[in-house]
C-alpha positions as CSV (number, residue, x, y, z in Angstrom):
1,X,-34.6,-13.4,-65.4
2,X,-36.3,-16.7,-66.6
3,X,-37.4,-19.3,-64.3
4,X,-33.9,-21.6,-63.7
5,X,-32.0,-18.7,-62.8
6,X,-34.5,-17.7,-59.9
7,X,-35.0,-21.2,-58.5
8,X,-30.8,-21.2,-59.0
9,X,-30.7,-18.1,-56.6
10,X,-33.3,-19.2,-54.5
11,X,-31.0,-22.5,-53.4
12,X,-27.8,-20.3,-52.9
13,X,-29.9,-18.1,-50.8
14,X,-31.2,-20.8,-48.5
15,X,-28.2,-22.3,-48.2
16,X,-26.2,-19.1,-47.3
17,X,-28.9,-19.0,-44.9
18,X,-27.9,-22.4,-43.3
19,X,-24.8,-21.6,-43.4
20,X,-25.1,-18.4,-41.6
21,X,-27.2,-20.1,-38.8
22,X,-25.0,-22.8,-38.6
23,X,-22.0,-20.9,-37.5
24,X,-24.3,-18.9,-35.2
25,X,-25.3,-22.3,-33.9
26,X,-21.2,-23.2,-33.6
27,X,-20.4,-19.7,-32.2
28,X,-23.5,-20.5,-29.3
29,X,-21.8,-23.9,-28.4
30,X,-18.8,-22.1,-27.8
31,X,-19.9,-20.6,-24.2
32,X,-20.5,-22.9,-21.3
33,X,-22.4,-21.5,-18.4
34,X,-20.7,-22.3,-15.7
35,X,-24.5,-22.3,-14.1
36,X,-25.7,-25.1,-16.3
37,X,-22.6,-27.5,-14.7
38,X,-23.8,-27.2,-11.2
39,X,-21.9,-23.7,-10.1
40,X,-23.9,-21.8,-7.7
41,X,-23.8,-17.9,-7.8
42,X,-25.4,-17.1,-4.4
43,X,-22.2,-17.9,-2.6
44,X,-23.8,-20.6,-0.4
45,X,-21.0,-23.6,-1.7
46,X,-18.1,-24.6,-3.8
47,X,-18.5,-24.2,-7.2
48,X,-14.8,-25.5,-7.9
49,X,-16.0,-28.7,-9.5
50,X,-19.0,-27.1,-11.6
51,X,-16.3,-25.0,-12.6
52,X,-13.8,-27.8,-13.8
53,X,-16.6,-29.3,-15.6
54,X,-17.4,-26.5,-17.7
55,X,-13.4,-26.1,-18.4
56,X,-13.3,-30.1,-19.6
57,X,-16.2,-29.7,-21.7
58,X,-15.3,-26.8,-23.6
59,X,-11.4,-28.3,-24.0
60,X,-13.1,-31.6,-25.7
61,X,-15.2,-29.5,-28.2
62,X,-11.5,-27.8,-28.7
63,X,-11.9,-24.9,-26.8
64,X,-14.5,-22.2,-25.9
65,X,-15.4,-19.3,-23.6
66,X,-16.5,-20.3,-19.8
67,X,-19.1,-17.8,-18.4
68,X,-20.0,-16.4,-15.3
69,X,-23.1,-14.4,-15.2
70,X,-23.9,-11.7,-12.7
71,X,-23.9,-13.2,-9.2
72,X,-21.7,-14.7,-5.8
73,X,-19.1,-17.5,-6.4
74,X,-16.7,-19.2,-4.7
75,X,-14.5,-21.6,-5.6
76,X,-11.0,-23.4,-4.8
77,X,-7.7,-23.4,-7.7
78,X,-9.1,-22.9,-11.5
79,X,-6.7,-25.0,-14.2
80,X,-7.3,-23.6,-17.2
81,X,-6.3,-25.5,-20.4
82,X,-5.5,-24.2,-24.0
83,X,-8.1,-22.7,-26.0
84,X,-10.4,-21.8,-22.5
85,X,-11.4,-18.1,-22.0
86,X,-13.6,-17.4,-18.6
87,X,-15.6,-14.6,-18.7
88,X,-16.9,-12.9,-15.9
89,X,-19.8,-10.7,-16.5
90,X,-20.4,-7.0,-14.6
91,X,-21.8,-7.6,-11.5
92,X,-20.1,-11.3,-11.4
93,X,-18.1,-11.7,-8.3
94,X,-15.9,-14.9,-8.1
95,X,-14.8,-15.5,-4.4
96,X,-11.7,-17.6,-4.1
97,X,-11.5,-20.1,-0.8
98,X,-8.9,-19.4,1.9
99,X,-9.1,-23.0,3.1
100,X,-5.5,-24.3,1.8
101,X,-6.8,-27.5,1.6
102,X,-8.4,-26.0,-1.4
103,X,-5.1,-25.7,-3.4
104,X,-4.0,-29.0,-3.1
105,X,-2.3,-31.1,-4.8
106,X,0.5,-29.3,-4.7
107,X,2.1,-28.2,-8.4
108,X,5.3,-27.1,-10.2
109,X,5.4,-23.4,-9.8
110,X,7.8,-20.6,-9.2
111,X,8.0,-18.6,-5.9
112,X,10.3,-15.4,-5.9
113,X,12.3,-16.9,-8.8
114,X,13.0,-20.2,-7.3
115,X,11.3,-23.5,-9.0
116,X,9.3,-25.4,-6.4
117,X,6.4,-27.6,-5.9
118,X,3.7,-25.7,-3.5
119,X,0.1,-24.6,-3.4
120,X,-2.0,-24.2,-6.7
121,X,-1.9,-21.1,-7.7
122,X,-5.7,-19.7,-7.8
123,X,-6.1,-19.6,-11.6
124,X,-2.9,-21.7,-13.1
125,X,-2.4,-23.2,-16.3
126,X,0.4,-25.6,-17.5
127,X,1.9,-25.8,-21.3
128,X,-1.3,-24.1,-22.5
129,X,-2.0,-21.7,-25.2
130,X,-4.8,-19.0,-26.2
131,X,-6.0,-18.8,-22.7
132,X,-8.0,-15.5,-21.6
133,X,-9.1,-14.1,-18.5
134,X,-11.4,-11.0,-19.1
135,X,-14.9,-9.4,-18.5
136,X,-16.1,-6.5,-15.8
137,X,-16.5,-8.7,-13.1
138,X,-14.1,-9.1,-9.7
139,X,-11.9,-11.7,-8.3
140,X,-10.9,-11.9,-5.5
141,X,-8.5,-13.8,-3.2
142,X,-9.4,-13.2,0.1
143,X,-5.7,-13.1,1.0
144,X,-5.7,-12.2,4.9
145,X,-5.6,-16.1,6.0
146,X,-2.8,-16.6,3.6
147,X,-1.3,-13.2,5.1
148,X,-1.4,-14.2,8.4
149,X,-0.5,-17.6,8.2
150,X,2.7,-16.7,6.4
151,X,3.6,-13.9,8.9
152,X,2.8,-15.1,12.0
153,X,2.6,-19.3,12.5
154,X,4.4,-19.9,9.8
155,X,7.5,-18.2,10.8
156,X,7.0,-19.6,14.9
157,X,7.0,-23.5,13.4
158,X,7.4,-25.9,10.3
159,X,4.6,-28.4,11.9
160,X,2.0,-27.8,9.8
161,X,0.8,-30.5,7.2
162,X,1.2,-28.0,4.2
163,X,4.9,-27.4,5.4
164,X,5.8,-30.9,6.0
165,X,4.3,-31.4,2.3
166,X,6.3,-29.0,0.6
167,X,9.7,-30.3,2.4
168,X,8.9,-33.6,1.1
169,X,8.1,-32.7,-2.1
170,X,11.0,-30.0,-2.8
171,X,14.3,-31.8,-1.0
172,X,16.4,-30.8,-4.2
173,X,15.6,-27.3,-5.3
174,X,18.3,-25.2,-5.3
175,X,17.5,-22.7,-2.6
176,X,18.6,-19.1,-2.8
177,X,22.0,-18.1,-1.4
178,X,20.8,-16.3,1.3
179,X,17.8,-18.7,3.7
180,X,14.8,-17.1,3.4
181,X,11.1,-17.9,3.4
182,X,12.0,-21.3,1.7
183,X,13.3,-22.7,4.7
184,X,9.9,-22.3,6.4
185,X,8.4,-24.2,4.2
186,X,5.2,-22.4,3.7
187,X,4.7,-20.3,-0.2
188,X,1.9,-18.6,-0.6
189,X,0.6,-19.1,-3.9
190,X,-0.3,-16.1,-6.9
191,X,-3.4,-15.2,-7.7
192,X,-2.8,-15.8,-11.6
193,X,0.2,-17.7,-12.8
194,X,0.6,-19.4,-16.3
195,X,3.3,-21.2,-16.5
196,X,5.2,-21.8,-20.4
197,X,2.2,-20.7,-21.6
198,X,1.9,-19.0,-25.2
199,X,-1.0,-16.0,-26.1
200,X,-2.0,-15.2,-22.4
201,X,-4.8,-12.6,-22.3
202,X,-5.8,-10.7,-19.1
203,X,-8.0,-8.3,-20.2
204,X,-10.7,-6.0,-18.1
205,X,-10.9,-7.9,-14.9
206,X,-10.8,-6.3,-11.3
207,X,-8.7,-8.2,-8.8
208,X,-8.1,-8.0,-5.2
209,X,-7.0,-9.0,-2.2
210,X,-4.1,-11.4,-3.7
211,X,-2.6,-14.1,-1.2
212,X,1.1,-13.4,-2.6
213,X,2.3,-11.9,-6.2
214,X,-1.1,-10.8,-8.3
215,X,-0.5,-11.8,-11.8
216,X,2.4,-13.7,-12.4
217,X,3.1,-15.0,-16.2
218,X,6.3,-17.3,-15.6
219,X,8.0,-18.5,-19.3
220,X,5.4,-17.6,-21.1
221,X,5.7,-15.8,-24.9
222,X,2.9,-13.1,-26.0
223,X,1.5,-11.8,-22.7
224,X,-1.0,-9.4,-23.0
225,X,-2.4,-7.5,-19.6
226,X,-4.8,-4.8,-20.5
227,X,-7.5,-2.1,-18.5
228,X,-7.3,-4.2,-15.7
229,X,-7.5,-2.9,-11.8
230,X,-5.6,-4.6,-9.5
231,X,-6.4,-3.5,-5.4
232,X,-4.3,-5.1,-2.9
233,X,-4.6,-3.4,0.9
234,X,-1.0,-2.8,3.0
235,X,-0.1,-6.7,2.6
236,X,2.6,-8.7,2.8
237,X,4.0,-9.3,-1.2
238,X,0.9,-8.6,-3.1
239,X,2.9,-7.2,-6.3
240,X,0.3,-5.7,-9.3
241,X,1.8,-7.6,-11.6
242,X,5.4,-9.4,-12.0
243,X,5.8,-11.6,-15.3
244,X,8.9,-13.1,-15.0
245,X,11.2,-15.0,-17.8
246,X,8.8,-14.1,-20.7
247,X,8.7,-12.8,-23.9
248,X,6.8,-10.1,-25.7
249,X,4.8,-8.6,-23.0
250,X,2.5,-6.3,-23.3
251,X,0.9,-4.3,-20.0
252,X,-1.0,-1.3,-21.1
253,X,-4.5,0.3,-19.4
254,X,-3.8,-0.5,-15.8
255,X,-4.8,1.2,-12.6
256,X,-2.8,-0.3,-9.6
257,X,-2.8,0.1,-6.0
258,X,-1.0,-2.7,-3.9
259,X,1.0,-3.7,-0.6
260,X,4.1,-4.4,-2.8
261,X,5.5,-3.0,-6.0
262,X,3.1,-2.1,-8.5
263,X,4.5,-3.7,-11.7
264,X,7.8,-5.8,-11.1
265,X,9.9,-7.5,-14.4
266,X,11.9,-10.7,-13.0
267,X,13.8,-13.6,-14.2
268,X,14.9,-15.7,-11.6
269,X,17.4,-15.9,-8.7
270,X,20.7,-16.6,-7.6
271,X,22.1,-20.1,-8.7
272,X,18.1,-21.2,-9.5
273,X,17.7,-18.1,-12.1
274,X,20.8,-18.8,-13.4
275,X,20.3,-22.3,-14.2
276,X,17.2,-21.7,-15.9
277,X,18.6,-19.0,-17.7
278,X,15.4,-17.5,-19.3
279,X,15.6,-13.7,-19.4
280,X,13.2,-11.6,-19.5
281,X,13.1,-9.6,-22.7
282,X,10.2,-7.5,-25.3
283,X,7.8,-5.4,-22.5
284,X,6.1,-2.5,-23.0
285,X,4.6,-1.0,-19.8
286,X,2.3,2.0,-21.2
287,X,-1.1,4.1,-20.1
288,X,-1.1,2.9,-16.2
289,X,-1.8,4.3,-13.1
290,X,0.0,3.4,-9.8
291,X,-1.0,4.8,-6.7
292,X,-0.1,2.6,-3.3
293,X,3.0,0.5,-3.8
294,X,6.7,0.1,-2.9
295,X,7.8,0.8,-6.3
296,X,6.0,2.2,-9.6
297,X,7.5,0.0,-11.7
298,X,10.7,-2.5,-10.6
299,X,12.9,-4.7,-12.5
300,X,14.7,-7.4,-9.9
301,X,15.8,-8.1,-7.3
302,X,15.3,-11.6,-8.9
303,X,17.1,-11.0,-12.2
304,X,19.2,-13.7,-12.7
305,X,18.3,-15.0,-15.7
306,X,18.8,-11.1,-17.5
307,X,16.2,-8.6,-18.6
308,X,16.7,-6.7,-21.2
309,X,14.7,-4.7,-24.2
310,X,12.0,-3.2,-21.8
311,X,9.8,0.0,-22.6
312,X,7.5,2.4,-19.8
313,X,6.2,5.2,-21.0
314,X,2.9,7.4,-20.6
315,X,2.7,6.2,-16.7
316,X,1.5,8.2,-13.7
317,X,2.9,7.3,-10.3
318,X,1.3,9.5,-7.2
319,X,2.1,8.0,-3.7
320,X,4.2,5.1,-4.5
321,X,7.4,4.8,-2.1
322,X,10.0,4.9,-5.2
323,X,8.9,5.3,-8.9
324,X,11.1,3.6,-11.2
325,X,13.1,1.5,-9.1
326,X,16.1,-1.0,-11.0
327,X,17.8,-3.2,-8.0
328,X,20.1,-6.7,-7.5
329,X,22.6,-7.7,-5.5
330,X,26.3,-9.4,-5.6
331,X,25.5,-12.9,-6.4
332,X,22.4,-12.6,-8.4
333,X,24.5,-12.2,-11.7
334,X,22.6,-11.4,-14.8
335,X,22.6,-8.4,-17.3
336,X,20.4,-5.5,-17.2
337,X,20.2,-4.1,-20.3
338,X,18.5,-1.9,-23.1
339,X,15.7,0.2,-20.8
340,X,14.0,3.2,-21.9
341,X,11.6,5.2,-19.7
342,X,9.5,8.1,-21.4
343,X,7.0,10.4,-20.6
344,X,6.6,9.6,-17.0
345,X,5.2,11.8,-14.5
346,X,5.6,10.9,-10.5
347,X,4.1,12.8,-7.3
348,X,4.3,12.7,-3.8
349,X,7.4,9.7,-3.9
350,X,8.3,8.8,-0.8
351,X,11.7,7.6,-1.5
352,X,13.7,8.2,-4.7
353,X,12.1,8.8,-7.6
354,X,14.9,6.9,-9.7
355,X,16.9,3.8,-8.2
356,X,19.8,1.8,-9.8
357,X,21.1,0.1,-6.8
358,X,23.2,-3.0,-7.3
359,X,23.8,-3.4,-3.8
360,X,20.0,-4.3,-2.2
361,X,21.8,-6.6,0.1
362,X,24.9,-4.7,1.5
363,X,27.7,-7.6,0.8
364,X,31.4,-7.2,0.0
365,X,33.3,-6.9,-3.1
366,X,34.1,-9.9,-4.8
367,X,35.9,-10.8,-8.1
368,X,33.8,-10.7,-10.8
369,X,32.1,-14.2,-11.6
370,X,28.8,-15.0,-12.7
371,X,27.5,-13.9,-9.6
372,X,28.3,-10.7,-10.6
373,X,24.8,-8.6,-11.6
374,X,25.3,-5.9,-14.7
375,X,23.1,-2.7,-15.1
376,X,24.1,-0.9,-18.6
377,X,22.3,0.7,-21.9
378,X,19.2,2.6,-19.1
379,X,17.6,5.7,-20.9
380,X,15.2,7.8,-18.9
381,X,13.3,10.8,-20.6
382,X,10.5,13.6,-20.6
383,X,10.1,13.2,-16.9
384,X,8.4,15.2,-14.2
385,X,8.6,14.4,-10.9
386,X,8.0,15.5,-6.8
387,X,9.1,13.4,-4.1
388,X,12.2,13.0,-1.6
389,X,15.1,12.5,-3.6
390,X,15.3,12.8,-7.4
391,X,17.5,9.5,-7.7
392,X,19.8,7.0,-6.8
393,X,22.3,5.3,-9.1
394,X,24.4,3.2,-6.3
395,X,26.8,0.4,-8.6
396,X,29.7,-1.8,-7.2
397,X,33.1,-1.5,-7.2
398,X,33.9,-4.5,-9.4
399,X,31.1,-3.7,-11.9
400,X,30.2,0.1,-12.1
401,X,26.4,1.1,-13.7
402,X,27.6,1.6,-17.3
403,X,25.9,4.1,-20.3
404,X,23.1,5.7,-18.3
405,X,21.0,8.9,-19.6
406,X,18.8,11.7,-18.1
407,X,17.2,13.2,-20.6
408,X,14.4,16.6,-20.3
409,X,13.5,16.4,-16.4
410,X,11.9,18.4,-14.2
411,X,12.5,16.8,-10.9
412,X,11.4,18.9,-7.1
413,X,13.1,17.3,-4.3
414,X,14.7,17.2,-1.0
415,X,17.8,15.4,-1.9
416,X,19.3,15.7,-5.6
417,X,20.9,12.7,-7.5
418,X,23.6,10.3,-5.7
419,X,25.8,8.9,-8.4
420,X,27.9,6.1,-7.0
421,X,30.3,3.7,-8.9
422,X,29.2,4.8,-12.3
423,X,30.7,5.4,-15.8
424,X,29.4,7.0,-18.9
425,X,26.6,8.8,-17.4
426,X,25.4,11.7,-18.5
427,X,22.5,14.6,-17.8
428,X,21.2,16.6,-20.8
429,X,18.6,19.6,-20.1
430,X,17.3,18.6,-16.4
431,X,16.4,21.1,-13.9
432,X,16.9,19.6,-10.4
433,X,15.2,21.5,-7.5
434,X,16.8,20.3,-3.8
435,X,16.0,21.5,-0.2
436,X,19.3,20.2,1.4
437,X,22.1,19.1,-0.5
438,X,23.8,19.5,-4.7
439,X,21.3,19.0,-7.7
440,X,23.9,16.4,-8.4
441,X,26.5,14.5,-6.6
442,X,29.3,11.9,-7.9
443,X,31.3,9.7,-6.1
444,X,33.5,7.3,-7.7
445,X,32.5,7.4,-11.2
446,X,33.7,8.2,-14.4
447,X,32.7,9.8,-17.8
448,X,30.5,12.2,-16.2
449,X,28.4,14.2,-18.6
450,X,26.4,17.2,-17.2
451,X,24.8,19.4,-20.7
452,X,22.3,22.1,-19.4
453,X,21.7,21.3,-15.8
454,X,20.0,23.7,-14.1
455,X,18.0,23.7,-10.8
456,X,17.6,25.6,-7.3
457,X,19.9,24.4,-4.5
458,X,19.6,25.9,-0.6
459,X,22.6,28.4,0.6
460,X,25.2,27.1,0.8
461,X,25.4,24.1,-1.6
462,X,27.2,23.4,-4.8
463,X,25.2,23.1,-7.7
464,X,27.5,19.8,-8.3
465,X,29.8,18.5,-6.1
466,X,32.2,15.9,-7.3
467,X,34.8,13.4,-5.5
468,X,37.0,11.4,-6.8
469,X,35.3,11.8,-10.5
470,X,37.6,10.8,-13.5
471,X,36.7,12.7,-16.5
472,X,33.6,15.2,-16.1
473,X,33.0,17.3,-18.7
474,X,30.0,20.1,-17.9
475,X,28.7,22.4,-20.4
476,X,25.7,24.9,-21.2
477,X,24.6,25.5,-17.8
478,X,23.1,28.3,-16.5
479,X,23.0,29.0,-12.9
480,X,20.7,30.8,-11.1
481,X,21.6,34.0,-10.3
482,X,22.9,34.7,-6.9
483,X,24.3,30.4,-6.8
484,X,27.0,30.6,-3.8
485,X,29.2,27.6,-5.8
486,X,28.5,26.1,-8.8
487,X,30.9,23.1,-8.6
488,X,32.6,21.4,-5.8
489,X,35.1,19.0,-6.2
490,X,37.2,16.9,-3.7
491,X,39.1,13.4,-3.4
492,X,42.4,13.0,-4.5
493,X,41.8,11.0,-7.7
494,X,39.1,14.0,-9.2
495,X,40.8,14.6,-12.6
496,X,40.0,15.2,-16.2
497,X,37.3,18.0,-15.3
498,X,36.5,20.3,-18.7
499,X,34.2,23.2,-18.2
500,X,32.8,24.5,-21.4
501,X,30.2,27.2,-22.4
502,X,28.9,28.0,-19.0
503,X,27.7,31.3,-17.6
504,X,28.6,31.4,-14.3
505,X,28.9,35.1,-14.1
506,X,26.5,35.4,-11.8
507,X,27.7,32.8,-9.6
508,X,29.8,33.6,-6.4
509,X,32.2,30.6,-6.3
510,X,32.4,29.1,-9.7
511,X,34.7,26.7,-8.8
512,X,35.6,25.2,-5.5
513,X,38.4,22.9,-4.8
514,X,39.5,20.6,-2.0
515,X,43.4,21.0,-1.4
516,X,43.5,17.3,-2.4
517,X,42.5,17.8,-5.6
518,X,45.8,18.0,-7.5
519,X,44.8,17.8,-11.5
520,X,43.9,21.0,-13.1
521,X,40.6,21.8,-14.7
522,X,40.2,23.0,-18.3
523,X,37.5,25.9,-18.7
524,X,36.7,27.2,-21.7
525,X,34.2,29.6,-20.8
526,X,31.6,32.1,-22.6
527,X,31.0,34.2,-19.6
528,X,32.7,34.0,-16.2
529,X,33.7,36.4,-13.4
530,X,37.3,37.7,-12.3
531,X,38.7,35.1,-10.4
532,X,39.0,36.0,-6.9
533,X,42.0,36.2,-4.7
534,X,42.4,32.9,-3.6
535,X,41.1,31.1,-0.2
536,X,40.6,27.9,1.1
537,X,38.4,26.0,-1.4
538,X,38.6,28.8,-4.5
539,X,40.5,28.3,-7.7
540,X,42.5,31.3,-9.1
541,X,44.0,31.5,-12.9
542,X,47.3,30.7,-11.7
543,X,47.1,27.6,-9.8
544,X,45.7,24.2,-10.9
545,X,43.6,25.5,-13.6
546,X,43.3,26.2,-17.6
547,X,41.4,28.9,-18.3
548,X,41.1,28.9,-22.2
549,X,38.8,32.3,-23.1
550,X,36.6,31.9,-26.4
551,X,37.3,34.7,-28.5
552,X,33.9,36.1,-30.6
């Protein structure tokens, strides 16, 4: 190599070697120590403004990562802006005020799907994008002022400055249809709300002790929440984590333990929701944990702006009051639509382990209007589960639960499955284990299918009982030996029942049949005993029935 070419290499090495430092140098001046603004992390003042510097400087340089090293914060509301990540280092504890005061001025937000003007949320953003909250450090909310506040004075008078604030300041929101907290005047505000925000990152982070709903994405598009812990005592609506009217959410990692529901998918309510119209649509809820909580994971009451193409699979629920729990009520309106729910296991429920209720506020029928909520196109599968009753599908009169599947579960319970108001659902290979009452019981519903439903039942009780049940058709069961009835059915408008492929040989009472029940059945049957002579409630060949044999 002669002498050019070596003094040639020699420049292109130094000046990769400037380059190198220099983005080292660029990549350094992206972090702003919150310490080096003024913050103090021995807890003995606000560090709110030291805080809001280091957020200002690193927007002007276009955007950086806002640190908190090891120590005791506090501070009031954090406004992030686009391009702004905080991290909170392990051992890093960031203490949030409860002096309201500290919240103030008051800012659009979104309380229970309703658009107001209240409190700062703690950590809020506007209209921003690429904004992350991460680290192994803790925040918390120190939410038992807020608690009691809301609970107790709050519901006695509307005298305090805060309240009188908000009424000036929200005269013409359109208030839910039934008066609620609204009209006292004093919201609480969420720990972490981003509102219309795009790429929102929560990653890592241990929260507690929220004053209201944990984090809370509202209109926001690419949401991702991952490995984060979220510990809320018995409280008054500390939810894990609710993002409501966004898109392409992504929850995954999550250990949860809360006063409220656990996770919770939302879109607004009532004529508010409706107006804004923004569904909720693209979540995937995988890998969490849920342990204290109302409800596993929710989707509504507030639902009125529709959710739809939602995913929950690889979950663990143990001590939660319901697991999956899907609920509105008559004058939400809205569409739920397109859920799946996979490889879920749930212990020690206190309630049901499945909920479909439309009717969370017992109202009366009405003609169907945009008012009117829709649940249709719910799949759940792979699912074990212990708990007080395997599940609840409970739809109204003028709009039945529509295309519903139970697929491969193993359920142990005291109470089987209420199915009320339905059409097109339909059990494939579930085992159902009750202490009092059927595996399964129908009421009002139509396009019943039961394929390989098995399960224990106490003396006594069908296997199925179904009243007033238009089209059934039950097939490839297997009974226990020793079953005193394998299917009841009553109410006079019961008709369209087809039995096919069933063993009930073994089974005392294949069918039994309320005197009302005037339409014949149709069995075609691989293995059934002599029909007995008949009494009250038993079917014989000759009356009210098709028995088709299947000849080998």
């Amino acid at each position: 190599m002669n002498h050019t070419s070596l003094a040639t290499l020699r420049r292109l090495s130094c000046a990769l070697l400037l380059l190198l430092l220099g983005a080292s140098a660029a990549q350094a001046q992206q972090s702003y120590n919150v310490l080096k603004y003024g913050a103090r992390n021995d807890s003995t003042r606000l560090s709110t403004e030291a805080i809001r510097k280091a957020i200002a400087a690193a927007s002007k340089a276009g955007g950086g990562t806002v640190y908190f090293p090891a120590g005791k914060y506090r501070t009031g509301a954090i406004h992030l802006k686009s391009n702004i990540t905080i991290d909170l280092d392990a051992g890093a504890i960031l203490y949030f005020s409860d002096n309201f005061d500290d919240y103030l001025p008051m800012v659009p937000t979104r309380y229970e799907g309703i658009d107001i003007t209240s409190f700062s949320p703690l950590f809020y953003a506007y209209k921003a994008e690429n904004i992350t909250i991460k680290g192994r450090g803790i925040i918390d909310g120190q939410g038992k002022k807020w608690w009691d506040f809301a609970e107790g004075k709050s519901r006695a008078s509307q005298d305090s400055k805060w309240q009188q604030e908000f009424f000036r300041l929200n005269k013409d929101i359109l208030k839910p249809d039934l008066p609620g907290v609204i009209e006292r005047g004093f919201m609480r505000p969420p720990f972490i709300q981003p509102m219309y925000c795009r790429n929102v990152r929560i990653e890592g982070i241990t929260i507690r002790n929220s004053p209201f709903w944990t984090v809370n994405p509202e209109f926001c598009d690419n949401v991702t929440v991952t490995s984060v812990t979220i510990l809320n005592p018995k409280s008054p609506n500390t939810d894990g984590i609710n993002p409501e009217s966004c898109r392409n959410v992504h929850i995954s990692d999550c250990h949860i333990s809360v006063g409220d529901d656990c996770i919770t998918i939302k879109s607004g309510k009532d004529r508010a929701g409706r107006q804004m119209n923004v569904p909720a649509e693209n979540y995937t809820i995988t890998n969490c944990t849920m342990l204290s909580g109302h409800g596993g994971v929710v989707i509504g009451s507030e639902m009125s702006g529709g959710v739809k193409k939602i995913t929950i699979s690889n979950c663990v629920f143990d001590g939660t009051d319901r697991g999956i729990r899907i609920k509105t009520a008559r004058g939400r309106g809205g569409v739920v639509e397109d859920i799946r729910v996979d490889n879920v296991v749930m212990k020690n429920i206190r309630e049901q382990m499945i909920v479909l209720d439309m009717q969370y506020a017992n109202t009366p029928a009405e003609p169907v209007t945009e008012r009117t909520p829709r649940f249709r196109n719910i799949h759940f599968s792979n699912i074990t589960a212990e708990g007080n009753q395997a599940g609840l599908l409970n739809g109204l009169s003028e709009m039945p639960i529509e295309n519903v599947t139970f697929s491969n579960l193993n359920l142990d319970a005291k109470q089987g499955f209420t199915v009320r108001e339905a059409r097109n659902v339909a059990f494939h290979n579930v085992q159902v284990n009750t202490q009092i009452g059927p595996a399964v019981r129908a009421e009002n519903a139509q396009q019943l299918r039961l394929d390989g439903l098995r399960g224990t039942v106490p003396a006594g009780a069908p296997l199925v009982e179904l009243g007033n049940v238009t089209d059934a058709f039950v097939t490839n069961c297997f009974p226990a030996a020793g079953l005193d009835t394998f299917l009841k059915l009553k109410g006079a408008d019961t008709r369209g029942i087809v039995l096919q492929n069933n063993y009930l040989k073994a089974v005392k009472t294949p069918i039994a049949k309320g005197e009302e029940v005037k339409q014949p059945i149709e069995i075609t049957a691989a293995e059934v005993p002599a029909m007995v002579p008949e009494r009250s409630g038993t079917t014989t060949p000759s009356r009210n029935t098709i028995i088709v044999e299947r000849r080998r």
